[in-house]
N, C-alpha and C positions, 0 to 999 in steps of 0.2 A: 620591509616595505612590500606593498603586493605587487604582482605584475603589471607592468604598463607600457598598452600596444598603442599605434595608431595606425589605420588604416591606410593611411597615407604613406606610412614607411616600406622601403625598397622589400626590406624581408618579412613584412605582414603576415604573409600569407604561410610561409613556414612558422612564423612564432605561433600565430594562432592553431594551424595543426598541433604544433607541441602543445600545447596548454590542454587542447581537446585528446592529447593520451596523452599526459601526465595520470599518474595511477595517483589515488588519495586514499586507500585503503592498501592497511598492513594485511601481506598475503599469510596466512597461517596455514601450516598446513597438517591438519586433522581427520581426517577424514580415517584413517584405521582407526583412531581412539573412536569416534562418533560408530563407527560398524561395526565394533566389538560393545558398547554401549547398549546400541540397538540390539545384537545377539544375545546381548543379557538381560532385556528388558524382556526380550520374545520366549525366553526359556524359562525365566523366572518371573513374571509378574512384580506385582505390589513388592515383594521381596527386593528383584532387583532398582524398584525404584527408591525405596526408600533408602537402602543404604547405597546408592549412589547421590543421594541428596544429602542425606547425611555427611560425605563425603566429601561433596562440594561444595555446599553452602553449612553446613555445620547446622542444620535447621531442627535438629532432636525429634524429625517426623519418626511410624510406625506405618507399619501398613493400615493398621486402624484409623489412623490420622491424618491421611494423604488428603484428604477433603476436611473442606471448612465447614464446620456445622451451622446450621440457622442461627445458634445462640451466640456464635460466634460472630457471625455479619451482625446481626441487631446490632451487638456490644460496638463494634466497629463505624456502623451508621450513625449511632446514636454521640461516639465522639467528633464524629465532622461538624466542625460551626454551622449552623444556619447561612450563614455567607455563601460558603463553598457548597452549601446541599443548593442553595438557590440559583447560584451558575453551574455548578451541572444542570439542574432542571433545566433551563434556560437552554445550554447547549442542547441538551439530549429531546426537548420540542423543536430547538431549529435544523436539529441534523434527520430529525428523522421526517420533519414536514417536506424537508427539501427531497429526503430519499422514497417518497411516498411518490414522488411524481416520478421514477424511475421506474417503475413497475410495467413491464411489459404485459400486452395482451395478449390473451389467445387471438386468432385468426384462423377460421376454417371457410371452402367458399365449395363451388364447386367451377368449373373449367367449361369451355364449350363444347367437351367432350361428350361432357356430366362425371369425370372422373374428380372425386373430392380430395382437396387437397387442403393441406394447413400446418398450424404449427400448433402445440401447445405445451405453455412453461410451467414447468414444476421446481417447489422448493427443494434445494440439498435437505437431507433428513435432519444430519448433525453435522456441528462445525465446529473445530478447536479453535481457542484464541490464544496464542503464547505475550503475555505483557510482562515486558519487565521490571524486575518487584526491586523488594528490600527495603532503603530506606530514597532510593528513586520514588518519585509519585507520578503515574503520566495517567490520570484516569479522563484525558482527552480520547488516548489512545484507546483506550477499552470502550468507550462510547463510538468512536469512530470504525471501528471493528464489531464491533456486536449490535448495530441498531441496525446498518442495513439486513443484515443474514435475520434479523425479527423483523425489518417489513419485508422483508423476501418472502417469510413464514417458514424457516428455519424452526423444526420441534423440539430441537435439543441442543442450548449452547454451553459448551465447557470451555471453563476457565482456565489455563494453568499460570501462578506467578511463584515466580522463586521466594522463598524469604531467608533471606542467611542472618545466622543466630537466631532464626525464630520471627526476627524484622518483617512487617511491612504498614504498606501507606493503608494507614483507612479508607482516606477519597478512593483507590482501587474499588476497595468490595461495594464503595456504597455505588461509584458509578455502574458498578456490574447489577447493583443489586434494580438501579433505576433502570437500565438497560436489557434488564430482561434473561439474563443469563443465568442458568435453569443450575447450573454448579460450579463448584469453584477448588482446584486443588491447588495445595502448599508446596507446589515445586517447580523448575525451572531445569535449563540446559536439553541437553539432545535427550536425554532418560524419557522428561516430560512428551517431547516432540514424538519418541517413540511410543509409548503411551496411549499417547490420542490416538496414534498411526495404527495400531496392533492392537491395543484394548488389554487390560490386564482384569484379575479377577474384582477389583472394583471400580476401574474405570473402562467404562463402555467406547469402544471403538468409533469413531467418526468416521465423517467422510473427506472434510475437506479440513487442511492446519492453516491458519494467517494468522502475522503480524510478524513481527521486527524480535530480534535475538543477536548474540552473538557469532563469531564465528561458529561454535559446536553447533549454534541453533541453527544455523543457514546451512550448515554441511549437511546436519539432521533432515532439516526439510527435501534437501537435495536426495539424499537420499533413501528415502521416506514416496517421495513424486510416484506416482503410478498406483501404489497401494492405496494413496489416499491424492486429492487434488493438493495445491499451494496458491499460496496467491502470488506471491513474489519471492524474491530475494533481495533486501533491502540492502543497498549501498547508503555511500556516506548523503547529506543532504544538503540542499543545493538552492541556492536564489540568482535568477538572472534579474536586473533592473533597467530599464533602457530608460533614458532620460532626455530631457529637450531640455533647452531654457526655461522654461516655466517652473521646472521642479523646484523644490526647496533643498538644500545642499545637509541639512540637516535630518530632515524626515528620510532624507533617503541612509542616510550614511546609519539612520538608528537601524534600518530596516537590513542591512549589510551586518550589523550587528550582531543584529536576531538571531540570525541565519548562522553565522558565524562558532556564535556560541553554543553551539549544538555539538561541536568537537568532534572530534573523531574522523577524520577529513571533509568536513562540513564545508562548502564553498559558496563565495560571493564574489559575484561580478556584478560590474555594472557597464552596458554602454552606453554612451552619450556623443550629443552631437556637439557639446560644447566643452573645450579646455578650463575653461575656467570655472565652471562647475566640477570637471574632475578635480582639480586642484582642490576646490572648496569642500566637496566630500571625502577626499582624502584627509585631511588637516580636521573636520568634524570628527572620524572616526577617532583618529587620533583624540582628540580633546573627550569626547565621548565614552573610551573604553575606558578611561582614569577615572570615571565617574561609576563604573560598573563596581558594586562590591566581588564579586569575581572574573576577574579582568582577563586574567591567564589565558582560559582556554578558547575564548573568543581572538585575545590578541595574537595567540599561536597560529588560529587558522585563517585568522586575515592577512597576515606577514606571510604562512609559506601556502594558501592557498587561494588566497584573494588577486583579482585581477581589474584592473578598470583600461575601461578599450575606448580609445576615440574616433571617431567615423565623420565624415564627411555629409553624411545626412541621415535622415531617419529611412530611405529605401536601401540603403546602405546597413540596416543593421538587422533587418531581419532576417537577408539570408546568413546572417550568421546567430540568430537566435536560433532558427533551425536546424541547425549545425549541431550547435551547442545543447539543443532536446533539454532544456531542465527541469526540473521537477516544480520549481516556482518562475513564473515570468510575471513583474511587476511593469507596469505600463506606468510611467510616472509620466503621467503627459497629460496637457488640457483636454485634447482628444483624443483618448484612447482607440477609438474605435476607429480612427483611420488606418492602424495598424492591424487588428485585433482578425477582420479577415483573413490576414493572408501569414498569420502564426502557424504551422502546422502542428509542429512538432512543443510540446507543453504539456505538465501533468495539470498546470493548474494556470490559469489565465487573470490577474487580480488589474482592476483596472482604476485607473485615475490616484491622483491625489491622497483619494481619504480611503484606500484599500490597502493599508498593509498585509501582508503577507500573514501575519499574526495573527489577523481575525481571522482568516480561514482555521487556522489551526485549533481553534476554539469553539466559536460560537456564531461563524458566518452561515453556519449548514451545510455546504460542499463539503467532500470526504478530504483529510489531509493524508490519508495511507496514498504515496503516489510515487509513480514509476522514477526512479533513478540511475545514475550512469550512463546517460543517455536514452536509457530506454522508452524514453517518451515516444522516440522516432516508429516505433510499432505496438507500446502497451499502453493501456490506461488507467486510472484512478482508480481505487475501489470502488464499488457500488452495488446497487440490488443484482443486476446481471450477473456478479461473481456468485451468485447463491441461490440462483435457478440454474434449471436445465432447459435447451429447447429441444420437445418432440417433436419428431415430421409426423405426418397422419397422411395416408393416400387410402383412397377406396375407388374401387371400376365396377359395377353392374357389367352384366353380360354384353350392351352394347359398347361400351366404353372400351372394353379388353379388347372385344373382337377390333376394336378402330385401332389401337396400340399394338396389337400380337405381332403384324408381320415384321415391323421395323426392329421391336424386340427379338424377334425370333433370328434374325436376320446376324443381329449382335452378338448374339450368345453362341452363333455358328463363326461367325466372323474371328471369336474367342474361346472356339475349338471349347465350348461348354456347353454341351449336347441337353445334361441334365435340367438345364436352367432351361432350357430351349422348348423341352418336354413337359415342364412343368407349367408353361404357357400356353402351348399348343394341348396339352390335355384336357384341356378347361372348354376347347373350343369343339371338341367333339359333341355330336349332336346323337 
């Protein structure tokens, strides 16, 4: 059974800490494998990638063959049903119309000085995208990763996905293929992440690695950071739902589900202000998972990671939604938005009723790559910002310096840095 708090009770306040550090991911500890990995990716190129692919996924790659040919995506495009070409289409017009309006502007102005001051954004050159292959399919996940970094104006996007015994999903290449991403190679684990990181003799170095992997791929990224950017480090994934009377005990408990069956320490809570709708989505779940042709891995992470918390009112439950930082907050409420200001902390905000959680992940538009493990409480979503740059821009004219010099000059004496001082007051010699 999942956890079950009520706010009301004498030790509330200790259960709910425990719950927010309860750990949901298995600690592995890799990290010499992933650094000798990397050393041998950096030493030997395509050589050491491919027989570490070989290795791992048993993929019968060469160094010739690290990449998928053109004839090989066609063949792959060409066996995706009409169905499935027509919701990606579908996704990949709403995800990127939405990330179109995300696009920063330049801004340059000048001061009352007349000292010109501004900003101006530039796209990252190239970006890796690690997705995981075989006989998995998530070409949500390759759409959601690769369209913002093309409206950013991203030049060069590489693919990497694993395929063991040679396996993988066609929807992959064809979403890559609708999404814009300029190549695509046949491998996975920390090898790939090094790869993108370091550049070998046929695959060209990036700038920035996103998406979701295993532990070697998260070690990888880790330590990979500085040579090249990351976007996260994904934990397990997560739905809060807060509920009033008005919810339906059903639609919620499918949306608990959802979440749920994601595995791998996936978590679902819900709070509510009424007992008896906990009750009733409790007992939904229940009836619910017996219907799922794969019940397992959903009903393992509802029993030891699921929790339903009852409160005393709806201002009562958001400072413990912000606590809680999740990666999903479902508002199942007639009024959403009586709440919806004072959320801070949230990767994604899904409101009312008829917002499951699920259409974001697909075909709502918003990015579904989103902060976890709390991390809501200071990162955010993907989007077009992860795949620009901002420049500062400053210019002085002779009068503008001379207006600035003493206060400058003043600073850089104040920090016993003579040079920088001189270089200021040199300009003002006449």
């Amino acid at each position: 059974m999942p956890l079950r708090l009520d706010s009301r009770q004498a030790d509330f306040d200790t259960a709910f800490a425990a719950l927010l550090a309860s750990k949901r991911e298995t600690s592995v500890e890799v990290g010499d494998t992933v650094a000798a990995i990397i050393a041998d990716v950096r030493a030997r190129g395509d050589e050491a990638v491919a027989e570490l692919t070989n290795k791992f996924d048993k993929a019968g790659v060469t160094p010739e063959t690290l990449a998928f040919s053109e004839t090989e995506i066609d063949a792959a495009v060409a066996r995706v049903s009409p169905e499935v070409m027509a919701a990606l289409e579908t996704a990949h017009q709403r995800i990127k119309a939405h990330h179109e309006k995300q696009k920063p502007q330049d801004h340059i102005y000048q001061d009352a000085l007349g000292v010109t001051l501004g900003t101006r954004w530039t796209a990252i050159e190239a970006v890796g995208i690690y997705v995981p292959g075989g006989l998995a399919s998530y070409p949500s996940s390759v759409l959601m990763n690769a369209v913002p970094a093309k409206v950013a104006g991203v030049d060069r996007i590489a693919m990497v996905v694993p395929t063991p015994n040679g396996q993988y999903a066609a929807a992959i290449l064809a979403a890559a293929r609708i999404a814009g991403v300029t190549e695509i190679y046949r491998i996975g684990g920390a090898q790939a992440v090094a790869a993108l990181a370091y550049g070998t003799q046929s695959i060209p170095r990036v700038d920035k690695v996103i998406g979701p992997g295993n532990a070697y791929v998260a070690a990888a990224k880790r330590q990979v950071f500085g040579q090249v950017g990351i976007d996260m480090i994904a934990g397990p994934s997560e739905v809060l739902v807060i509920a009033d009377g008005s919810a339906n005990p059903a639609w919620v408990a499918a949306d608990l589900i959802a979440q749920a069956e994601h595995g791998m320490g996936a978590q679902s809570i819900l709070v509510t202000t009424e007992k008896g709708l906990a009750d009733a989505v409790v007992a939904e779940v229940d009836r619910q998972l017996a219907l799922l042709p794969k019940q397992e891995i959903a009903r393992e992470g509802w029993e030891e990671f699921g929790a339903v918390i009852t409160v005393a009112s709806l201002d009562e439950a958001v400072p413990l939604a912000n606590r809680i930082a999740s990666e999903h907050i479902e508002l199942a409420l007639d009024d959403p938005q009586q709440l919806l200001p004072r959320i801070r902390n949230a990767g994604a905000i899904f409101l009312g009723h008829h917002t499951p959680e699920a259409i974001g992940d697909y075909v709502g538009g918003s990015n579904h790559v989103l902060p976890t493990a709390r991390s809501a409480r200071f990162a955010s979503g993907l989007g077009v910002l992860d795949f620009v740059k901002r420049t500062s821009i400053l210019g002085c004219d002779p009068t503008s310096l001379a207006a600035l010099s003493q206060a400058a000059i003043t600073l850089a004496e104040v920090e016993a840095l003579d040079g920088h001082g001189r270089s200021i007051s040199i300009r003002l010699n006449r």
